[in-house]
C-alpha positions as CSV (number, residue, x, y, z in Angstrom):
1,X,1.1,23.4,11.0
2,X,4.2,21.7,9.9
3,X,5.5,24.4,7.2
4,X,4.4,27.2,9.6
5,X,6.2,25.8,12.5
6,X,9.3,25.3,10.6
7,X,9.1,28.8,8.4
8,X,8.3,31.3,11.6
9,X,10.0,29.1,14.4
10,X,13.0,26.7,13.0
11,X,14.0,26.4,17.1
12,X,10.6,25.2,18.5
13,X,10.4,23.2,15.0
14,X,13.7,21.3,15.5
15,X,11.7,20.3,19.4
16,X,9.2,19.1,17.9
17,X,10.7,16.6,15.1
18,X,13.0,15.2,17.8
19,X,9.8,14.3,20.0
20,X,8.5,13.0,16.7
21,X,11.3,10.6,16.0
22,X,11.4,9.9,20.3
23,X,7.5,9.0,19.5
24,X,8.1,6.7,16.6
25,X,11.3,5.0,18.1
26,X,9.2,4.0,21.5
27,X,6.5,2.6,19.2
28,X,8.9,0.7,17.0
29,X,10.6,-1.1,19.9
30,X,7.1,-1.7,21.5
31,X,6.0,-3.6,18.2
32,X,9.5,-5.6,17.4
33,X,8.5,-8.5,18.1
34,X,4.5,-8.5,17.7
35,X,3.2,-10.8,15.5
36,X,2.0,-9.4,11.6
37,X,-2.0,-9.0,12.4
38,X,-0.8,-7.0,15.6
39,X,0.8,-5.0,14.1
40,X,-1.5,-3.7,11.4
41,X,-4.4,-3.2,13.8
42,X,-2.9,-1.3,16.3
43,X,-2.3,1.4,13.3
44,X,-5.9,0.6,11.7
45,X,-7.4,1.8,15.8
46,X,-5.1,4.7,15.6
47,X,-6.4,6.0,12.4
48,X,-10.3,4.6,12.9
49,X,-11.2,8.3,13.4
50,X,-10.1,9.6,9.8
51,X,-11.8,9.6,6.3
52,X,-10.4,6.4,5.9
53,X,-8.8,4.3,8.6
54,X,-5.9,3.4,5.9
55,X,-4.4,6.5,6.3
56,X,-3.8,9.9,4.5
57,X,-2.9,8.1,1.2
58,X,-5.9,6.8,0.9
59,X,-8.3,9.9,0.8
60,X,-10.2,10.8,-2.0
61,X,-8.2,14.0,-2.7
62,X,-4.8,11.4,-2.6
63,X,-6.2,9.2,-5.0
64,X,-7.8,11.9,-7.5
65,X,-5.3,10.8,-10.2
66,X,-4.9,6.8,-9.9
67,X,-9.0,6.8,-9.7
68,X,-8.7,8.3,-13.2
69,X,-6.2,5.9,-14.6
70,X,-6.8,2.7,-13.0
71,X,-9.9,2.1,-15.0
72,X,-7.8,3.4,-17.9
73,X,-5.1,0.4,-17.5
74,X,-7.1,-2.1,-16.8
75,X,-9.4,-1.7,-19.9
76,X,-6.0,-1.5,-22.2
77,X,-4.8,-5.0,-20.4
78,X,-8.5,-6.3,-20.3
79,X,-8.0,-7.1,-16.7
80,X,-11.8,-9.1,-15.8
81,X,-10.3,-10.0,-12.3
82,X,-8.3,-8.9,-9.4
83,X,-6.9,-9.1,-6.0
84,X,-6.8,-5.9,-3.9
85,X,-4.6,-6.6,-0.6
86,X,-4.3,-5.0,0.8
87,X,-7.9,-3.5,0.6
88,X,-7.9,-1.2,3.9
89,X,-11.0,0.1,4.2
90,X,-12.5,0.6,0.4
91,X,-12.6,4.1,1.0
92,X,-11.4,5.5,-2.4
93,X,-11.4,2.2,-4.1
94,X,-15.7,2.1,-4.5
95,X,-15.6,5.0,-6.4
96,X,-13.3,3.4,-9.2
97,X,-15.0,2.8,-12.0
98,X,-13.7,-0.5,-12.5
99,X,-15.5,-2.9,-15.3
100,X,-14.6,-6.8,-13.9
101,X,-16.0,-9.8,-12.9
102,X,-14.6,-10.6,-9.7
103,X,-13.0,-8.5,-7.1
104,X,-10.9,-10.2,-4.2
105,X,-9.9,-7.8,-1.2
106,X,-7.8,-8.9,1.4
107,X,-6.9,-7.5,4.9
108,X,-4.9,-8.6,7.9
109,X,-7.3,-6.9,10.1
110,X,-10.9,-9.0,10.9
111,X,-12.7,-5.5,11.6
112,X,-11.3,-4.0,8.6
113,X,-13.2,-7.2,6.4
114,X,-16.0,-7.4,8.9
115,X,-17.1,-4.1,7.9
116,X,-16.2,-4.1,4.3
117,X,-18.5,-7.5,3.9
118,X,-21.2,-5.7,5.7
119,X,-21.2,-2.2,3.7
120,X,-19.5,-3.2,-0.3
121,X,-19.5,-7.2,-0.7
122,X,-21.8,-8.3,-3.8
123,X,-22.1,-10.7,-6.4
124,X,-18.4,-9.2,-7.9
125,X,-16.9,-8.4,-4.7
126,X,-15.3,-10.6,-1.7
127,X,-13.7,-9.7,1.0
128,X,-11.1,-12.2,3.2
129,X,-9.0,-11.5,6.2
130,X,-5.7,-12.9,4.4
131,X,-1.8,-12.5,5.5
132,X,-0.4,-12.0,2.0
133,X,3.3,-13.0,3.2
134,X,2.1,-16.8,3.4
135,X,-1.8,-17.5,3.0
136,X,-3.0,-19.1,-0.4
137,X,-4.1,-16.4,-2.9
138,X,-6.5,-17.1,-5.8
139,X,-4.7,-16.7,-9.4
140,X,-6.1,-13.4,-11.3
141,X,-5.1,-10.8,-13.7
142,X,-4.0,-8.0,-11.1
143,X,-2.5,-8.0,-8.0
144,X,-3.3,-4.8,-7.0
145,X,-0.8,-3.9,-3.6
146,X,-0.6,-0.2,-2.7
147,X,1.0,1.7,0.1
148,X,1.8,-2.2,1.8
149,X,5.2,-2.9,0.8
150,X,6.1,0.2,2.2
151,X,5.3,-0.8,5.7
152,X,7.3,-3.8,5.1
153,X,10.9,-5.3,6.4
154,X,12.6,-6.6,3.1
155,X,11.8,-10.5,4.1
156,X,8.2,-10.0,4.5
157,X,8.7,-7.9,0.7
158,X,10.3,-10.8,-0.6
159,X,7.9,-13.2,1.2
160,X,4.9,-11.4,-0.3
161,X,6.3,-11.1,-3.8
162,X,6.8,-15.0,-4.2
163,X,3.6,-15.2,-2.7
164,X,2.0,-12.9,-5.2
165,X,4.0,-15.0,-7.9
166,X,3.0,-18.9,-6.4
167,X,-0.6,-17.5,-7.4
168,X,-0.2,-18.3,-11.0
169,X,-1.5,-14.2,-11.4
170,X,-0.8,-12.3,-14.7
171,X,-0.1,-8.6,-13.1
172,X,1.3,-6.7,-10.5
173,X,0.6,-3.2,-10.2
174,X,1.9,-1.8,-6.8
175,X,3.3,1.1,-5.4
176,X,7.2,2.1,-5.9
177,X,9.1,5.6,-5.4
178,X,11.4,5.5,-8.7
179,X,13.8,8.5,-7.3
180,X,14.7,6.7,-4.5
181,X,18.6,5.5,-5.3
182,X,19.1,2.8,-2.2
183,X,16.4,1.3,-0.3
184,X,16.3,1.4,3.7
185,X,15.6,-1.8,5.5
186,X,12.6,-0.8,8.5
187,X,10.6,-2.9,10.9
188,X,7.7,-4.2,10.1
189,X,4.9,-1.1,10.7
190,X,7.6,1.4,10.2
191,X,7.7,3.0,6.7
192,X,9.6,4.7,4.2
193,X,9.5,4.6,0.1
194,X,11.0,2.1,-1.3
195,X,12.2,1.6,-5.4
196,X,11.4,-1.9,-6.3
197,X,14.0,-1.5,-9.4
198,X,16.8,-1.0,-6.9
199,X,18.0,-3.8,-4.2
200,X,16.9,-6.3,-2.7
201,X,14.3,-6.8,-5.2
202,X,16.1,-5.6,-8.8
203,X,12.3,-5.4,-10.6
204,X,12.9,-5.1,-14.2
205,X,11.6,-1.6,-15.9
206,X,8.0,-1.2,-15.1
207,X,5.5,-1.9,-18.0
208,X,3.8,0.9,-17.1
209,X,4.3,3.7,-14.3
210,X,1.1,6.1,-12.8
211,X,2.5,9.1,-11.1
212,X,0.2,9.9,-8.5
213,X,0.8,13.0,-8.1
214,X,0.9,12.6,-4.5
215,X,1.9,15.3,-2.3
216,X,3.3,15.5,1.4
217,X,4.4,19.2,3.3
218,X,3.7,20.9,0.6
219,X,5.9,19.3,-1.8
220,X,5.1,16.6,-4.7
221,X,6.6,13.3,-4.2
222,X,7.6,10.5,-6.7
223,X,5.2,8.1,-5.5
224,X,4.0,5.8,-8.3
225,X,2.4,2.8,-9.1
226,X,3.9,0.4,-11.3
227,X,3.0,-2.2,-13.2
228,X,5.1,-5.3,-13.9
229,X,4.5,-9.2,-15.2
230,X,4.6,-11.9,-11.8
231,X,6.5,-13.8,-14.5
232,X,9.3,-11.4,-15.2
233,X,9.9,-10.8,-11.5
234,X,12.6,-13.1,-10.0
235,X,13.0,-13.2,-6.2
């Protein structure tokens, strides 16, 4: 609707981004000062109607490709255990062929682990309602954080990175936009990429880097997952 508004009717298209960004700025001011678990459930309830209440990026047609290479990866690095936070709603993520022993997810939001627990918890898998910018985490081989640090202000980044870190865990494999030349400070439930090579953060080179092959209007964006060693990571 999109790319046939702003093909066939540039004028009426031009409207409707500026109610877009009127939309989002009303919303942003509304959650300024709401506290973290707030935040991230008022967008879980708006997006409780779609394939997966995590959002578009977390469809099984977005994550055709990381599906295939996850498994991939973590066999190379003999990964036996992880933590997946945040974990949204499993959608895509039960359908990874993944060969460990124990599987942490976390989420902010109580409904989002309620129903996880009751539809995908086992003998392998648990699922906590954690805040990742300041609760313990258990030390394992992968961190696993997609499409979170995006949503992020650059403290609570930096607060979950030395989170991840205080964990004692091996890996970090999270999401990173590697074109992106200067990264943009938001509020906390806004979003917009973010390169963890360039400041605040100054990663090292990622170990390794999956291209998701991740598009949005019609056009393929850099989004990427990369991986890097907690250890080599100093914020």
């Amino acid at each position: 609707m999109k790319q046939y508004l702003k093909e066939k009717s540039p004028f009426i298209f031009g409207i409707y981004r500026r109610i877009c960004r009127l939309r989002t700025e009303l919303y942003l001011h509304k959650i300024r000062k709401w506290p973290l678990h707030k935040v991230f459930e008022d967008a879980y309830r708006g997006m409780v109607h779609l394939e997966s209440a995590s959002g578009s990026g977390s469809t099984l047609k977005a994550t055709e490709k990381i599906r295939q290479e996850i498994p991939i990866l973590f066999g190379q690095l003999r990964i036996r255990s992880m933590v997946d936070a945040p974990c949204g709603d499993f959608n895509w993520m039960k359908e990874v062929a993944l060969t460990i022993e124990q599987y942490y997810g976390f989420d902010i939001v109580p409904e989002l682990i309620q129903k996880n627990n009751k539809n995908h918890c086992n003998s392998i898998r648990k699922f906590m309602i954690i805040d990742i910018t300041k609760d313990e985490l258990p030390e394992v081989d992968m961190v696993f954080c997609r499409d979170c640090l995006v949503h992020l202000s650059f403290d609570n980044i930096i607060s979950v990175i030395r989170n991840f870190k205080k964990s004692g865990s091996t890996y970090l494999l999270t999401t990173t936009f590697p074109n992106i030349k200067k990264n943009k400070n938001i509020i906390t439930g806004d979003w917009r990429p973010i390169n963890l090579e360039q400041s605040p953060f100054n990663f090292p080179k990622p170990l390794d880097l999956i291209d998701e092959h991740y598009w949005e209007d019609s056009k393929k964006t850099d989004k990427s997952i990369g991986l890097w060693r907690l250890d080599d990571i100093i914020v």
